[in-house]
C-alpha positions in Angstrom: -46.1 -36.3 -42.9 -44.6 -33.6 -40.5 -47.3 -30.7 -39.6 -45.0 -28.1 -41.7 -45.8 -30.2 -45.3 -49.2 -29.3 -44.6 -48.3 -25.2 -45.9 -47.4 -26.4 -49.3 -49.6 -27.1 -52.1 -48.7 -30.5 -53.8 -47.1 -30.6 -57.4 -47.1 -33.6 -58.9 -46.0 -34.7 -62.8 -47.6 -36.8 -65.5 -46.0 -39.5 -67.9 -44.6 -36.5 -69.8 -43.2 -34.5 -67.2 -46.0 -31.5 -66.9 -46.6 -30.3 -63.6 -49.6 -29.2 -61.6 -49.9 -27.4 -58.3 -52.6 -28.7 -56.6 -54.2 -25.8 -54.4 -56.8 -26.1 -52.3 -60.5 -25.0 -52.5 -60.1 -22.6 -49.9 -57.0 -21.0 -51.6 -57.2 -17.4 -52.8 -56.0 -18.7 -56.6 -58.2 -21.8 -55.8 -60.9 -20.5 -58.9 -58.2 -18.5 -61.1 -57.2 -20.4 -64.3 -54.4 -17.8 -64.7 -53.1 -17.9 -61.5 -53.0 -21.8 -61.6 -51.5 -22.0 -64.8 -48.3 -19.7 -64.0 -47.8 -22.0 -60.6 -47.4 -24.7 -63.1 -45.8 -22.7 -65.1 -43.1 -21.8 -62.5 -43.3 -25.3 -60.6 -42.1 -27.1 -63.7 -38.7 -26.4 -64.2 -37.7 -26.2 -60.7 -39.4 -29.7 -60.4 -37.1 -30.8 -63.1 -34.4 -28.9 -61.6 -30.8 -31.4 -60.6 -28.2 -30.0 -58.2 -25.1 -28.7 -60.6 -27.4 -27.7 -63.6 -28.2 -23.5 -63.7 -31.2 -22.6 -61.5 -34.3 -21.8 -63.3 -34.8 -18.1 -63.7 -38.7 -16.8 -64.1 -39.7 -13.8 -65.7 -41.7 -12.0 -63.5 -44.7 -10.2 -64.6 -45.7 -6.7 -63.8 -48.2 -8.4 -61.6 -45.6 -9.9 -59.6 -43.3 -7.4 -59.3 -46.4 -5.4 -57.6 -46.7 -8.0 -55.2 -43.3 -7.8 -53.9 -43.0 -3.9 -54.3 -46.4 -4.0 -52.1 -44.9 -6.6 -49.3 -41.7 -4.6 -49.2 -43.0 -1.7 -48.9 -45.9 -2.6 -46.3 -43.3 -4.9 -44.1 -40.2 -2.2 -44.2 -41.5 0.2 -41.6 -42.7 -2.9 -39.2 -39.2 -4.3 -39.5 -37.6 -1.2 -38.0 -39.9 -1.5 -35.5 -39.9 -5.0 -34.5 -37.5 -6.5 -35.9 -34.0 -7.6 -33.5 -31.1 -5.5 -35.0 -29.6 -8.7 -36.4 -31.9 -9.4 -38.9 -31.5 -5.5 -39.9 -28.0 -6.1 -40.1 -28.5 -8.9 -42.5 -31.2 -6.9 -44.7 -28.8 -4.3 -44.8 -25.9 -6.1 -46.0 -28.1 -8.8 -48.1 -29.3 -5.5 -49.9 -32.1 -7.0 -51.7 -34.0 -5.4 -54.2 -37.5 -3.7 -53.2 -38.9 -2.7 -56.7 -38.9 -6.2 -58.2 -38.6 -9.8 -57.4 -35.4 -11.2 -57.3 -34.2 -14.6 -58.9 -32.6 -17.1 -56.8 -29.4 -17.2 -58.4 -29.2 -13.1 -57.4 -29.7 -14.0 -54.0 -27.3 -17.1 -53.9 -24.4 -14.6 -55.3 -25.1 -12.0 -52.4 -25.4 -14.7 -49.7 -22.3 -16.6 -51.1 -19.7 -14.1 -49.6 -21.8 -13.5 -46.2 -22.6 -16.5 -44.6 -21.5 -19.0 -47.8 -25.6 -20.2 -48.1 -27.0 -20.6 -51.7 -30.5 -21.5 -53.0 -32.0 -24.3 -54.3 -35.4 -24.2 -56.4 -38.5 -25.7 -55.0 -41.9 -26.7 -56.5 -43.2 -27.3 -52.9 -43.0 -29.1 -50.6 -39.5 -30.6 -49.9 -38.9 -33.7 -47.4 -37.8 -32.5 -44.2 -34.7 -34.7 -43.6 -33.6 -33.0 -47.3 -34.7 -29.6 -46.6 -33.6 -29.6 -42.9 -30.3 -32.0 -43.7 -29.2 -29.1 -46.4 -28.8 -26.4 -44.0 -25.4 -28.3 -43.0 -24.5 -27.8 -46.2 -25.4 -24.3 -46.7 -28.4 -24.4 -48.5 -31.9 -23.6 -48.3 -34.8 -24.3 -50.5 -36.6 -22.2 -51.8 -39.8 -21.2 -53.9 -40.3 -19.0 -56.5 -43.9 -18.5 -57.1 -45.5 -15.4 -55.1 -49.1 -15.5 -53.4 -52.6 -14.7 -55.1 -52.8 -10.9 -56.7 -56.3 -10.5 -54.5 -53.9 -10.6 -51.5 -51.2 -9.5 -51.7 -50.6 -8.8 -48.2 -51.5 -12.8 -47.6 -50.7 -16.5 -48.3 -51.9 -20.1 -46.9 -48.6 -21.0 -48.1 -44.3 -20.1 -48.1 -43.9 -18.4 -51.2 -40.9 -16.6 -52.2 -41.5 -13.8 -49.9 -41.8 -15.9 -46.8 -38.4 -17.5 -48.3 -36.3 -14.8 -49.3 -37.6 -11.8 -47.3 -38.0 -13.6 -43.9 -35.0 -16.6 -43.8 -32.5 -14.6 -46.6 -32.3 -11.7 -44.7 -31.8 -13.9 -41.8 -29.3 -15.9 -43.3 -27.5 -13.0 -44.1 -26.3 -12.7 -40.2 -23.5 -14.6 -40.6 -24.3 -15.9 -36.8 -27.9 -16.5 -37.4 -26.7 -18.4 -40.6 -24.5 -20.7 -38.5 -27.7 -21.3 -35.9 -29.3 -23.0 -39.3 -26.2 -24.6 -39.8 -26.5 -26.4 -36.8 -29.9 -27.4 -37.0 -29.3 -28.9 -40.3 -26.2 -31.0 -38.7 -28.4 -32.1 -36.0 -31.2 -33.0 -38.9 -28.2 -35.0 -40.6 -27.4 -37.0 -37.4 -31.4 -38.5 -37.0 -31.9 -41.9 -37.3 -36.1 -41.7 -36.5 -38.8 -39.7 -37.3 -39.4 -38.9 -33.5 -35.7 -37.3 -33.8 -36.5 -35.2 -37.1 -39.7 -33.9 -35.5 -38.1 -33.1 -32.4 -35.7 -30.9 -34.5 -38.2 -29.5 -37.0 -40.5 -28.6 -33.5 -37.5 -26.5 -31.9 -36.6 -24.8 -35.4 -40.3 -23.7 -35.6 -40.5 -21.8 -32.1 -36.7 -20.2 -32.9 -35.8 -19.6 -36.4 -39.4 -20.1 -37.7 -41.4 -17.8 -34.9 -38.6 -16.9 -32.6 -39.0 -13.3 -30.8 -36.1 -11.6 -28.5 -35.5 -9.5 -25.6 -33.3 -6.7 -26.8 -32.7 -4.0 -24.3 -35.5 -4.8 -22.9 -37.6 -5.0 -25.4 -39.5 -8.1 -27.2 -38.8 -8.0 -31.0 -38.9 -10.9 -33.5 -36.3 -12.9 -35.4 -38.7 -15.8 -36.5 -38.9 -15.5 -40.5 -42.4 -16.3 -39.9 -43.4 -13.8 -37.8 -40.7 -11.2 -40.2 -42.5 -12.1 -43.5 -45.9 -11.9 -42.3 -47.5 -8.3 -42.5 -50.3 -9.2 -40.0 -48.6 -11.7 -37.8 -45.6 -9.4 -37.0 -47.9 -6.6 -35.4 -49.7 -9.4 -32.7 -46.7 -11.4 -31.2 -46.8 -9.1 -28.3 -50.1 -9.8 -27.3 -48.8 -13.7 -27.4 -48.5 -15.8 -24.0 -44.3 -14.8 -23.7 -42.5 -17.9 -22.2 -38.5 -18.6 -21.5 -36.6 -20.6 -24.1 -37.7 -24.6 -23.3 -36.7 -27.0 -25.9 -38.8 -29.9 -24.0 -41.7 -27.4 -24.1 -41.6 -26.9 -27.9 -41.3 -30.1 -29.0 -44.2 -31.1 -26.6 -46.6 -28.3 -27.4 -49.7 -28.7 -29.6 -49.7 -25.9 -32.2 -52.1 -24.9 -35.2 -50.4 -24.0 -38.2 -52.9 -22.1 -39.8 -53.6 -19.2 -36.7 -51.6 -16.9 -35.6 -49.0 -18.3 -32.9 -50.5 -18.1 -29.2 -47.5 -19.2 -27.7 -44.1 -17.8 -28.5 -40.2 -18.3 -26.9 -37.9 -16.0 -26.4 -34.3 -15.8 -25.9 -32.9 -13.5 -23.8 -30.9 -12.0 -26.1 -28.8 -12.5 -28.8 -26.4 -14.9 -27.1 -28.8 -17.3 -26.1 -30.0 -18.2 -29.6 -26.5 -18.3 -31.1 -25.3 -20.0 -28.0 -27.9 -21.6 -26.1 -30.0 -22.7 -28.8 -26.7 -23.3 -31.8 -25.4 -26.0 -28.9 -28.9 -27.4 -28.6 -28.5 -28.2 -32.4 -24.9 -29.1 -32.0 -25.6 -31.6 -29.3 -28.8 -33.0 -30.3 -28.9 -36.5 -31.4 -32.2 -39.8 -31.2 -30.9 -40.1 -28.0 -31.9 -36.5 -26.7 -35.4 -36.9 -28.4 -35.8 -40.2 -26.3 -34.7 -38.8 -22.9 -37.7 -35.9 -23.5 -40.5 -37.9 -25.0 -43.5 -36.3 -26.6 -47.1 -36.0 -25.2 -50.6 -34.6 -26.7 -49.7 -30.9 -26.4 -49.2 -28.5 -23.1 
């Protein structure tokens, strides 16, 4: 199991189909019946869930909506701040909603005639070749649960948030969207795990916590770093280093703490250039030229 699986509760399904997130004890919802209940409650259908069938649509609470009004409302100043102008571009022209939570489907039809991605629904945790392999195809999983009520402004774990405000508005740069593309294409050509992790490694320092020089000034691009209200204000205080692919699929990284380490492109160009060929040239091969070691 990849590092990444490690951010996503488990669901798993009895003989009659039921479904149960399985959080654990340290989670904020770890002790709320309620809160555990609606996860299962959510996780069901889009565990059931076939491509070519409608996408399950959930009916948010007022609790909910909060949730995202709160994140929204808490992350939108930061973004103008610290976000690279691409990903403004997207939000601008993704044009999500900030007083409620959207459903997939929503987001798919504003996508669709930007950059041509959709959304699939997600329980959890989905393999890596599928979840990585899609983005060839234009698509990106997704879940649709949001984090614990008690924190809003937190969560162990990708929820909808992370998905649709951080990689959405992303993917809404037609450019960026193309980036993903690429990674998914060089996902698609992998033949050993060592190849998949390589490419999973180098999409977590760009697209996942990838900061940029923009007029001389550092700003983020990494939906990580964009959907994370306390993350977003340190990656400036983080050790800065030049774009090295050999570097981040070598280096020894802790999921659960803010990101010490962080790469940055010099400028747009070099992630939709540098970085998209990276993807677009990668194959087992590449991986086995650079081999791995215990960390830098």
């Amino acid at each position: 199991m990849f590092e990444e699986g490690q951010l996503y509760a488990p669901v798993t399904a009895d003989e009659d189909g039921r479904a149960t997130v399985h959080l654990a004890d340290d989670h904020p919802g770890a002790k709320d019946d309620d809160y555990r209940r609606r996860r299962n409650e959510i996780a069901g259908p889009a565990l059931d869930w076939r491509p070519g069938d409608p996408v399950p649509r959930v009916q948010y609470t007022d609790s909910e909506d909060e949730i995202w009004r709160t994140v929204c409302r808490e992350l939108a100043p930061k973004h103008e701040r610290l976000a690279i102008r691409g990903y403004l571009e997207g939000k601008e022209a993704l044009a999500l909603p900030s007083d409620h939570v959207p459903q997939l489907d929503e987001v798919s039809a504003g996508l669709g005639p930007i950059s041509g991605f959709q959304l699939y629904p997600a329980a959890g945790l989905v393999p890596l070749d599928v979840f990585y392999g899609s983005l060839a195809d234009g698509v990106f999983h997704s879940t649709q649960y949001l984090r614990h009520p008690s924190q809003p402004l937190y969560t162990p774990e990708p929820d909808i948030l992370h998905e649709v405000v951080g990689h959405c508005n992303l993917l809404a740069n037609p450019a960026i969207a193309e980036v993903k593309r690429r990674a998914g294409e060089a996902a698609r050509r992998c033949e050993t795990p060592e190849g998949l992790q390589y490419v999973a490694d180098v999409f977590w320092f760009t697209i996942e916590f990838g900061v940029m020089y923009e007029h001389g000034e550092l700003r983020a691009y990494g939906a990580g770093l964009l959907s994370s209200f306390g993350e977003i204000e340190e990656f400036r205080g983080a050790d800065i280093r030049p774009v090295d692919f050999d570097q981040m699929a070598t280096l020894a990284y802790d999921i659960s703490h803010y990101q010490p380490i962080l790469f940055a492109c010099d400028g747009m160009s070099e992630l939709t250039d540098r970085v998209a060929g990276f993807f677009a040239e990668f194959d087992d091969e590449t991986a086995a030229r650079l081999p791995r070691n215990a960390g830098v």
